[in-house]
C-alpha positions in Angstrom: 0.0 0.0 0.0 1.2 3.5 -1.1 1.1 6.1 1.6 2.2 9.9 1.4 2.7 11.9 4.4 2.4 15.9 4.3 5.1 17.6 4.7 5.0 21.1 6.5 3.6 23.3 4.1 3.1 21.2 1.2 0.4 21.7 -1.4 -1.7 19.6 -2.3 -0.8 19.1 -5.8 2.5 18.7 -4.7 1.1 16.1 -2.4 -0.6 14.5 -5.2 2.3 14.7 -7.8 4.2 12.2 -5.4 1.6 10.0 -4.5 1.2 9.6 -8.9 5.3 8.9 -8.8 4.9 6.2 -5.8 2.5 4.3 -7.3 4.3 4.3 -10.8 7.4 3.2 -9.3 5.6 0.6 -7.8 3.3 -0.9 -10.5 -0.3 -0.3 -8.5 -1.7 1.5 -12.1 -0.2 -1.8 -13.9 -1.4 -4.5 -11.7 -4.1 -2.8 -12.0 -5.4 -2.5 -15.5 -3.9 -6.3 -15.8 -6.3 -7.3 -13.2 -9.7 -5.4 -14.5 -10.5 -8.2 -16.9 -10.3 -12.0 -16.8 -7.4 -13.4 -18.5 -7.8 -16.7 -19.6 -4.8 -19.5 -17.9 -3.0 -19.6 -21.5 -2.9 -16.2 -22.7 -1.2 -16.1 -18.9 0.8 -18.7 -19.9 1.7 -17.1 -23.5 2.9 -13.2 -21.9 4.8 -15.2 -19.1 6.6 -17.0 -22.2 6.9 -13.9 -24.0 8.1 -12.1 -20.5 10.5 -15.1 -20.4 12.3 -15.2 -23.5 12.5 -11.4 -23.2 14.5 -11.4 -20.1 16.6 -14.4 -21.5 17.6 -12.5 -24.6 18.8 -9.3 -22.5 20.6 -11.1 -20.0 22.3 -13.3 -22.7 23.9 -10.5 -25.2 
């Protein structure tokens, strides 16, 4: 869970500008969107494949 804590004198879009960083840096928007719709077990499978291959080709050049 992202939380942001006022700081003395800090406006609110300020305030709100961090809480939109936090919550990029930690994927809540992604999981997110991913999670809005049923994904059937084998597409699953197929982007975890993709994601697979993908970090095997960067780590291997």
């Amino acid at each position: 869970m992202v939380k942001v804590k006022p700081r003395p004198g800090e406006p609110v879009q300020q305030m709100m500008r961090r809480l939109k960083k936090m919550c990029e840096r930690e994927g809540v928007l992604r999981e997110m969107k991913r999670t809005a719709y049923y994904e059937k077990p084998s597409d699953r499978n197929r982007r975890n494949n993709r994601k697979a291959k993908r970090r095997i080709q960067k780590t291997g050049e």
